[in-house]
Structure formats: structure tokens, C-alpha cells
C-alpha positions in Angstrom: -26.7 -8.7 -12.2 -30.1 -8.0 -13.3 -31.3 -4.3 -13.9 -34.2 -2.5 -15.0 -35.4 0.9 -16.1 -37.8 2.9 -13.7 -39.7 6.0 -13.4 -38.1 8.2 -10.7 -39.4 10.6 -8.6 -37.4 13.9 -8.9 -38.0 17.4 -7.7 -40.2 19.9 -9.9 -38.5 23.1 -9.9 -41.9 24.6 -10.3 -42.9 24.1 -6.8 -39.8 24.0 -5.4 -37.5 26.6 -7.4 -34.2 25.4 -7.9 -33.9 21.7 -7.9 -30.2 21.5 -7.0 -31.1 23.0 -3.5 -33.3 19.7 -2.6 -30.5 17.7 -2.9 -27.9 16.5 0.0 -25.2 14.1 0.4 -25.8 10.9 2.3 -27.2 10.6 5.3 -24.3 9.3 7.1 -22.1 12.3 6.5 -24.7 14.7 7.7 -23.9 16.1 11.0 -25.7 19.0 13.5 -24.3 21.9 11.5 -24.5 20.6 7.7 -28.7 19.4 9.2 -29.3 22.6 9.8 -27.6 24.2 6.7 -29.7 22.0 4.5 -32.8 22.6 6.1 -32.8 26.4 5.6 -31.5 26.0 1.9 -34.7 24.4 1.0 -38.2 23.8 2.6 -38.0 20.3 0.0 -34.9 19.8 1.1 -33.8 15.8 1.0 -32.7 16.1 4.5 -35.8 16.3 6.2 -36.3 12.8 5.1 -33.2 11.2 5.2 -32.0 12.7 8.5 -34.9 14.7 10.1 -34.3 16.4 13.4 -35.4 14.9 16.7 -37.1 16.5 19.2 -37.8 16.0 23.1 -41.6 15.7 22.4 -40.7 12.5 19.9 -43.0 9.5 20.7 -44.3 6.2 18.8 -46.7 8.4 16.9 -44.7 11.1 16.0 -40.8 11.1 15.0 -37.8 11.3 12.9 -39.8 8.4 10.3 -43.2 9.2 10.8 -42.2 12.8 9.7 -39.9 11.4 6.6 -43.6 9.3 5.7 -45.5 12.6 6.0 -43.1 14.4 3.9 -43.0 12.0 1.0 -46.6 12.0 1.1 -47.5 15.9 1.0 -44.5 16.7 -1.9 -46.1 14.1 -4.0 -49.3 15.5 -3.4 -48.1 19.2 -3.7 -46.3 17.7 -7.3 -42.9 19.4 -6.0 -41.9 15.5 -6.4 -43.3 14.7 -9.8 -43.0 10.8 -11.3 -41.1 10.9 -14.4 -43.5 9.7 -17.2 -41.0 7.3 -19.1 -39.4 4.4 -17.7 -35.4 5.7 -17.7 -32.1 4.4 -16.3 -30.1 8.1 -15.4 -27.0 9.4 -16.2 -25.2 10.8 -13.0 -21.9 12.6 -13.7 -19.7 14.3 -11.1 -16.8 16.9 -11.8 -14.6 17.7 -9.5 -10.8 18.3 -8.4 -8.7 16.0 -6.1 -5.0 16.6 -5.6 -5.0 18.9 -8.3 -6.0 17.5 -10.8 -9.6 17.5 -12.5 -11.7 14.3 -13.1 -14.9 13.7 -14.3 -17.1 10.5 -13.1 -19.6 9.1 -14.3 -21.9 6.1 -14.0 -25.8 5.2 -14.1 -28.8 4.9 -12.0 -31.2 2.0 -12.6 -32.5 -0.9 -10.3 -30.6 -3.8 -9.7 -32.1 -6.7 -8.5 -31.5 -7.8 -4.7 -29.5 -11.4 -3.8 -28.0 -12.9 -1.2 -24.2 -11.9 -1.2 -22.0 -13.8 -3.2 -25.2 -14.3 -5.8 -24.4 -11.6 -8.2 -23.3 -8.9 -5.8 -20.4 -8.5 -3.5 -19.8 -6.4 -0.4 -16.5 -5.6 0.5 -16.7 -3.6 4.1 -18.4 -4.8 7.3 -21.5 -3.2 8.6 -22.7 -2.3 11.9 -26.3 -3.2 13.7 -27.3 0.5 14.5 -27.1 2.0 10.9 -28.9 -0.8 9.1 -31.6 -0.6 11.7 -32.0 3.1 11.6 -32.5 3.1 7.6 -35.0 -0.2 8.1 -37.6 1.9 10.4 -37.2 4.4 7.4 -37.9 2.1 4.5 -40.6 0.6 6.6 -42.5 3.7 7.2 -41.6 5.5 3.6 -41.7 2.5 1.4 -39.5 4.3 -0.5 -35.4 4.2 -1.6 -33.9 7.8 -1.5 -30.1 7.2 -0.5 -28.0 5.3 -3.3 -26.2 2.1 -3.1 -22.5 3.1 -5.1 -21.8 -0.4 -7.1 -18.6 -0.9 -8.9 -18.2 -3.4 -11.8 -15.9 -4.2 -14.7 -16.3 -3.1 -18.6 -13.1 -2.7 -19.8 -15.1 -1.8 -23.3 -17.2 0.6 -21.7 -20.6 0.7 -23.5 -22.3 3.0 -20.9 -19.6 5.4 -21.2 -20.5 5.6 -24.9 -23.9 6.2 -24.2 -23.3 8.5 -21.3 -21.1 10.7 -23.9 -24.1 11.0 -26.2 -26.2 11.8 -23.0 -23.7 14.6 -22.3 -24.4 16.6 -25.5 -28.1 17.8 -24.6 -29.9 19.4 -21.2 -29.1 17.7 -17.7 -32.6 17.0 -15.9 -30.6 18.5 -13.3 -27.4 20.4 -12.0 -26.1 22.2 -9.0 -22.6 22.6 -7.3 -22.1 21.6 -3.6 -20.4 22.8 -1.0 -17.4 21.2 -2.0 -17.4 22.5 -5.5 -18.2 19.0 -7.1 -20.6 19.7 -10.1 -23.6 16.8 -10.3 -25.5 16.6 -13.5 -27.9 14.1 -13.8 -29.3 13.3 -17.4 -31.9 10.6 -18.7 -31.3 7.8 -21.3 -34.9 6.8 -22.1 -34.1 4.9 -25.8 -35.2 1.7 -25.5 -31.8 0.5 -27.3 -29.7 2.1 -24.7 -31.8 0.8 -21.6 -31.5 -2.9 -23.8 -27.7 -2.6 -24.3 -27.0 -1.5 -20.3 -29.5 -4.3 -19.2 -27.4 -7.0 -21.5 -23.6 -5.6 -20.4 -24.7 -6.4 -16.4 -26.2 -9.7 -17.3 -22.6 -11.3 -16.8 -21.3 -8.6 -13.8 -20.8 -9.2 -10.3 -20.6 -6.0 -8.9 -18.7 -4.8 -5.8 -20.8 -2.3 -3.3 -18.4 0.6 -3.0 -20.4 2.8 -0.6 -23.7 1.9 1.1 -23.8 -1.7 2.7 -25.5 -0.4 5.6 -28.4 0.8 2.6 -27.9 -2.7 0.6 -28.6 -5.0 3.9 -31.7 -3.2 4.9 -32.9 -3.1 1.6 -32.7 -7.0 1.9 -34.0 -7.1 5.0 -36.8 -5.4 4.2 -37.8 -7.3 1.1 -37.4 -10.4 3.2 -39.6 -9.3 5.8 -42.3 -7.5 3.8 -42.1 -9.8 0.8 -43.0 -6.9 -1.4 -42.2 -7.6 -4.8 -41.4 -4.3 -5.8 -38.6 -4.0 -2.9 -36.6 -7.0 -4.7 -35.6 -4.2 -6.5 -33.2 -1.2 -5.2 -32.0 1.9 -6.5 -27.9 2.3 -6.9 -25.5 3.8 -9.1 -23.7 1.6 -11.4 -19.5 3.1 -12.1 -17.3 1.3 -13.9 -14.0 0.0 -12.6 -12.2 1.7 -15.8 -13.9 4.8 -15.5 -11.4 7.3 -15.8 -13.1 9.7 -13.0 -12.8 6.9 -10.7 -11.0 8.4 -7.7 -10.3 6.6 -4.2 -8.7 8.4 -1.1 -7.4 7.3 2.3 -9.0 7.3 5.3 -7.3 8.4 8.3 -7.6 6.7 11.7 -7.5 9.2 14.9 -7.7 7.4 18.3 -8.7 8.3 21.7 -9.1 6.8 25.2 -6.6 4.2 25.1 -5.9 3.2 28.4 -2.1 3.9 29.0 -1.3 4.8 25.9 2.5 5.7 25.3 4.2 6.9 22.0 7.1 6.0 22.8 6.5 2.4 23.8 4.3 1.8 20.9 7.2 3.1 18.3 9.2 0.3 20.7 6.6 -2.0 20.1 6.6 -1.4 16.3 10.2 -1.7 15.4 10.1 -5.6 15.7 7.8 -5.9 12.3 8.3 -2.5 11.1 10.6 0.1 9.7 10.5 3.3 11.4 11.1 6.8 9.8 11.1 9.5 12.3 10.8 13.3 10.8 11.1 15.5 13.9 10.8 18.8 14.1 11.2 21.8 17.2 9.2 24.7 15.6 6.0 25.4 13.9 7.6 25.8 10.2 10.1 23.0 10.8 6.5 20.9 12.1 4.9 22.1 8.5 8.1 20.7 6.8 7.6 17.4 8.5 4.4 16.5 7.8 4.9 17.1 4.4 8.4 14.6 4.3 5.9 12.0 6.4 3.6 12.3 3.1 5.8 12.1 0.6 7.4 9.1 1.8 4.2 7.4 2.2 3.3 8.4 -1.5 6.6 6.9 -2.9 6.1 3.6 -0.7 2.2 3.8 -2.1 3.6 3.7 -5.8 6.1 1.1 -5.1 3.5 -1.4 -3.2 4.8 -1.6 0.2 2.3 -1.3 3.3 3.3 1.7 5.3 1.4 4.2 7.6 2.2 7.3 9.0 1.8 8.5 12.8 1.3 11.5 14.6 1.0 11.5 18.9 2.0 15.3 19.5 5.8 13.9 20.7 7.7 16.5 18.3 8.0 14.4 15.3 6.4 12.2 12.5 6.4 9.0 11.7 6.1 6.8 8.7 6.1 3.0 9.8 6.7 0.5 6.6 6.0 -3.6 7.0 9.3 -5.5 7.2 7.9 -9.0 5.2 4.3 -9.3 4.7 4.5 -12.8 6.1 4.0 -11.8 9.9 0.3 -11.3 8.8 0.0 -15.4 7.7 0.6 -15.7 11.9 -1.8 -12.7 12.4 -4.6 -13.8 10.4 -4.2 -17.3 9.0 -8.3 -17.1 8.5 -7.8 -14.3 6.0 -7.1 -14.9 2.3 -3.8 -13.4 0.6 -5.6 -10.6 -0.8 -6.9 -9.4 2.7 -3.7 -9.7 4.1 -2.4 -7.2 1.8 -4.4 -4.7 2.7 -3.2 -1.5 4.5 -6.2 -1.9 6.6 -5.8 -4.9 7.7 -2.3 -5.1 9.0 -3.0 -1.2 10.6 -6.3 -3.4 12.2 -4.5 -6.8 13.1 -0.7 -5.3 14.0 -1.2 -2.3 15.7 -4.9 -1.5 16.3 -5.6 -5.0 17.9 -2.1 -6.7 19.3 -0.7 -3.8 20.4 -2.9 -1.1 21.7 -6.0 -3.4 22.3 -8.9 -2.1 19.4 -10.2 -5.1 18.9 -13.7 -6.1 16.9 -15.9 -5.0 20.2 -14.4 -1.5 20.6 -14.5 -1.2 16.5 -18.2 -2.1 17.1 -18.9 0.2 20.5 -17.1 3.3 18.3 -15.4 4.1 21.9 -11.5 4.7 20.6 -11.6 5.3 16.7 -12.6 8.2 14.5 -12.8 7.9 10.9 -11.0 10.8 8.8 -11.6 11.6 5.0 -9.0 12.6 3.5 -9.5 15.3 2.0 -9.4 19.0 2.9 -8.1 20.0 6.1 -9.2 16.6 7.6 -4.9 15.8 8.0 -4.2 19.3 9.6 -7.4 19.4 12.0 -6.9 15.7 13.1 -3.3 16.8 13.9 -4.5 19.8 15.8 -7.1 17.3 17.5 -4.1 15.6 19.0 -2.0 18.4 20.3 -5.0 19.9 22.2 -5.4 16.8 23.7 -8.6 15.6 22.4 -6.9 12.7 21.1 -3.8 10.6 21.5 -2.9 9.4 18.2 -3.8 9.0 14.2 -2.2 7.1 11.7 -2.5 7.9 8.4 -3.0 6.1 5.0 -2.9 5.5 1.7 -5.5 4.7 -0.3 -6.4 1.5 -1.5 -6.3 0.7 -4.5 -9.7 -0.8 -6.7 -7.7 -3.7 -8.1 -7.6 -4.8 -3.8 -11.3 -4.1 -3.6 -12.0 -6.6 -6.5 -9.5 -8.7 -5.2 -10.9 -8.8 -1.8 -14.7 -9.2 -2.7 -13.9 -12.1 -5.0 -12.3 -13.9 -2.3 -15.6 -13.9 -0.8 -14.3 -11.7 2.3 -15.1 -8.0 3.9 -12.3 -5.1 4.9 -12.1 -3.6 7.8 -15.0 -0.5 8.6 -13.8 2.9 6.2 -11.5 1.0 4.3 -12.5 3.0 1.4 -13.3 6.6 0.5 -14.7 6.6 -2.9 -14.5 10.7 -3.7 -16.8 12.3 -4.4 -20.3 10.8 -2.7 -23.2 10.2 -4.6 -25.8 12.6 -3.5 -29.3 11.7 -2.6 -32.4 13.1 -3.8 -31.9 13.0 -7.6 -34.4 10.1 -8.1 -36.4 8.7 -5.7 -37.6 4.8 -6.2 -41.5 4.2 -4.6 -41.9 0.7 -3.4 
């Protein structure tokens, strides 16, 4: 792939005070309460960019993009977005803690040159219409790149890592814990020999997009249809696949408004093609003592390659669910390529999801039955809660998959399933800004 070096906009902590503050994660985690958090941390905040609040008085004239346009405008006048003076690729690093244990990631910002899929980049998730054409009217009236695209190639001998390490010894441009306690430092590598020795490693990489396809199919779009020659060109962060801090965790699936849904029958339904593990329980402490069996079995099955999931439908008992013989998926989807088939996600998707409960491609698309769940946190116990109140019916839970079947799947030239990924931690917007 073909990078270069730019000169980012970043926030001036002389106009706007603490730099970190401006900062927010992507827009497509942002909901009501985080908005509003984010907009009273910060007058400069990112947010009012990326997702701006609507109002009833919106019109062609005035809304959510013509505000983002009029905000990127006035901070660049006011300096409290200042244009870095040197052309730089930037050093992002993340610490942070996941299942107890503490990682650090890092990786680097620079432009990478825009193709066609399967010319030097590869997605490996499916998109949907009403994100890319929300971040499209905001490209077209900003002319701008603020969210990053999160790519992932191979270096098994690491040369950025090196340089990063040097990078590490003097004064981050910027650094500020979120909410979540993940530290972001961002630093810049400006020597001509380090920009010349990251430009030659990519020159042979395909890269995988981990996180942002919505963000890299507009940014194609819009350099089709504006022909810009500057937009050929997008902002992303760059990890290695043997970066150390590289971290992926499930994502859960919660369902809703299936139409005679049954827990019973489907546990019926499943025993044909799967093994079933029941962990019951009768109180709340016996429940807690449940769950946590339903995991660790899923975790040993995870280590030892086998496809399982785990269910929960508020019937007194947990379930872990394990694929018999991988060859009932050649039936399911002959179209698919071994790797695909593999996948966790695609046998939850084709199986269950589609042949048995009827969540096909359309209702994926019209977001009417299925919630996606980070892993993380609470997100297990509240989507369990979300079921025995009645809110929902069901959610299965996952394991993660792992990178090799990401690489796998996007050389086979193919796309998983929506969420079939959760790269952790995000990469945060805000801490350079690309002008087109």
C-alpha cells in the first residue's frame, strides 16, 4: 500500500486548555448520554463535528453538517486547531487492561492511498447504506477526514515498532485517559529516514480494514465523485498483526421480536448439528455460578478450536451449544470459502440466526431483531438482565475471533458477517485531523 507523511491538524491547548478533552471515540459508539457528556467536557470538543446534535428547527440550510462545516472553519480560524508545520506520520499508542491483564498497542497514523478493494486493501465485514451515507454528507460539506480508518497488516520484523520505541522516550504531542481508563498518547516521527523506512515496509502490504468500512467506502465514494486529488488520500491507523497489544474481543448477539420464539423448541431444533451443555440453576447465586461454567466452557472450546456459542432466554439455565462436524456448513453455504465457514459468525448467522429463527440478510439490514454487544464490562450481565425483564428474548454469546481468521478471510477475497470483530480498545478521533 502506498503511504505518505502529512501535516495534521490537532488541537492547541492554548485556546482550548487541555487537549485530551477535545478528543472522543468514534462516532458510531456515541450515543444520547456519552453526546451530551462530550459536549459539556469541551466547547472544542470533536463531537460537535462528528456527531452534532439535531434539532426540530434543522433544514437544508442549517444542520447536523452545515454546523460540523462551520465548526471546522471558526477553530481553524480561532488557531484552537493549528496545522502542524512539518509533514509527520504519528505515533498513536494505547494502554489499557483487558481480562486482567495489561497491554500496550501501538501503531501509526499516515495516509494511505485509496483503491478499489482487492487492489492493495482488503475489507473484511459488510457495510450498511445509512452509515456510509451519513459520513458522505459529512465529508462533502467539511472536506475534511476526522474519524480513523483502523488497518491491520503483517511485519513479523516489526520496523515501526522499533521506531515507535524510540518515539516513546520523549514528550507525547498528546495524552489523556478516557472514560474507560485506556491511556492514548500520540507522538510525532518527523525524521525523514523514519517516514522513508515506514513508506518502503507498506510498499509490499495488503492491509485488512479492522474497524471503519463504513469510513473507507465513503472516502471512496467521495474521491470518485469529487475527483479531488487530495481525497485519493485518507487518514487511518496502521497496527501490526504481531503487535503484541493487539487485542480482539467477542461480540455478543442479543435478539428481540422474533415472531414465536420458543427456547425450548430452538434447543430441539439445535441438537441435530449441535452439542448441547445445559448449566441450570434455581437461585440467584446458583444463576451467578452458571454463567460463569457457560464461560469457561466456551473458553476451553475457544483454545481448542471448536465453534461453540453460548445462550441465555431467561428459562432457568445456560447454554453452551458446540458444532458437531463443521461439514453441515459446505450444505449451508457452498458459496462461502473454507475460511468463512470456519468462522463463529458465520455458522451463529447461517445455522441458527437464518434456518432456524428466520434473521436473514433483510432483517440484518432493517436492524429490527439484533443488537450488537461489546464484550466488555458489564455488557454480558446487562444483556442478561435485558432478557429477564423482557426486553429481549435471547443472546448468544461468543468468542472472539481470532486475527489469523481475519487474514484468512480477507484473502479469500470475502466479507464476515456485520460486528464480527471488536478490536479493543477504539481508536479515538480528533488527534489529527486530514484537510482535503
Amino acid at each position: 500500500m502506498e503511504i505518505k507523511a502529512f501535516k495534521a491538524y490537532r488541537f492547541n491547548p492554548e485556546v482550548v486548555g487541555t487537549a485530551g478533552d477535545c478528543i472522543a471515540p468514534p462516532y458510531d459508539v456515541i450515543k444520547d448520554q456519552l453526546q451530551d457528556a462530550l459536549y459539556k467536557l469541551n466547547d472544542h470538543n470533536i463531537v460537535r463535528i462528528i456527531k452534532g446534535k439535531q434539532g426540530e428547527e434543522d433544514s437544508e440550510n442549517n444542520n447536523v453538517y452545515t454546523r460540523a462545516r462551520d465548526y471546522l472553519n471558526s477553530w481553524i480560524e480561532e488557531n484552537a486547531l493549528r496545522q502542524d508545520e512539518k509533514p509527520s506520520i504519528y505515533a498513536y499508542v494505547q494502554r489499557f487492561e483487558a481480562a486482567g491483564e495489561k497491554f500496550a498497542r501501538s501503531g501509526f497514523i499516515a495516509l494511505g492511498k485509496l483503491a478499489d478493494f482487492g487492489k492493495g486493501v482488503q475489507p473484511h465485514e459488510k457495510t450498511l447504506d445509512g452509515p456510509k451515507a451519513d459520513r458522505l454528507n459529512l465529508t462533502r460539506a467539511c472536506k475534511a477526514q476526522f474519524g480513523q480508518i483502523f488497518m491491520l497488516y503483517n511485519d513479523p520484523e516489526k520496523v515501526i515498532e522499533s521506531i515507535i520505541d524510540k518515539c516513546v522516550q520523549g514528550e507525547p504531542l498528546v495524552e489523556f485517559c478516557d472514560e474507560e481508563g485506556v491511556q492514548h498518547s500520540l507522538y510525532s516521527i518527523d525524521a525523514e529516514e523514519d517516514i522513508a523506512a515506514a513508506i518502503s515496509m507498506m510498499q509490499d502490504k495488503d492491509p485488512v480494514i479492522a474497524d471503519g468500512h463504513h469510513r473507507y467506502e465513503t472516502s471512496l465514494n467521495y474521491y470518485k465523485e469529487s475527483g479531488n486529488p487530495n481525497a485519493q488520500y485518507r487518514m487511518m491507523t496502521f497496527v501490526n498483526m504481531y503487535n503484541e497489544g493487539l487485542v480482539v474481543l467477542p461480540t455478543h448477539r442479543l435478539a428481540g421480536s422474533i415472531e414465536g420464539f420458543d427456547i425450548g423448541k430452538l434447543i430441539t431444533d439445535l441438537r441435530e448439528q449441535f452439542e448441547i451443555e445445559e448449566f441450570g440453576f434455581s437461585d440467584e447465586g446458583e444463576k451467578q455460578n452458571a454463567k460463569a461454567r457457560m464461560f469457561e466452557a466456551l473458553e476451553r472450546d475457544y483454545q481448542s478450536g471448536r465453534n461453540s456459542f453460548g445462550i441465555y432466554a431467561a428459562d432457568k439455565a445456560f447454554y453452551k451449544i458446540t458444532l458437531k462436524d463443521i461439514s453441515f456448513m459446505e450444505s449451508c453455504a457452498p458459496e462461502l470459502s473454507e475460511a468463512s465457514r470456519k468462522l463463529d459468525v458465520t455458522i451463529l448467522h447461517r445455522l441458527i440466526l437464518e434456518n432456524i429463527l428466520g434473521i436473514g440478510d433483510a432483517q440484518l439490514a432493517s436492524q429490527a431483531n439484533l443488537e450488537y454487544i461489546k464484550g466488555i464490562g458489564s455488557a454480558a450481565d446487562d444483556s442478561i438482565a435485558r432478557v429477564d425483564s423482557g426486553e429481549k428474548q435471547v443472546v448468544f454469546f461468543m468468542n472472539p475471533t481470532p486475527v489469523k481468521q481475519v487474514r484468512d478471510v480477507a484473502d479469500a477475497g470475502e466479507k464476515m458477517p456485520q460486528k464480527s470483530t471488536f478490536f479493543y480498545p477504539k481508536i479515538y478521533t480528533g488527534l489529527t485531523i486530514n484537510k482535503i
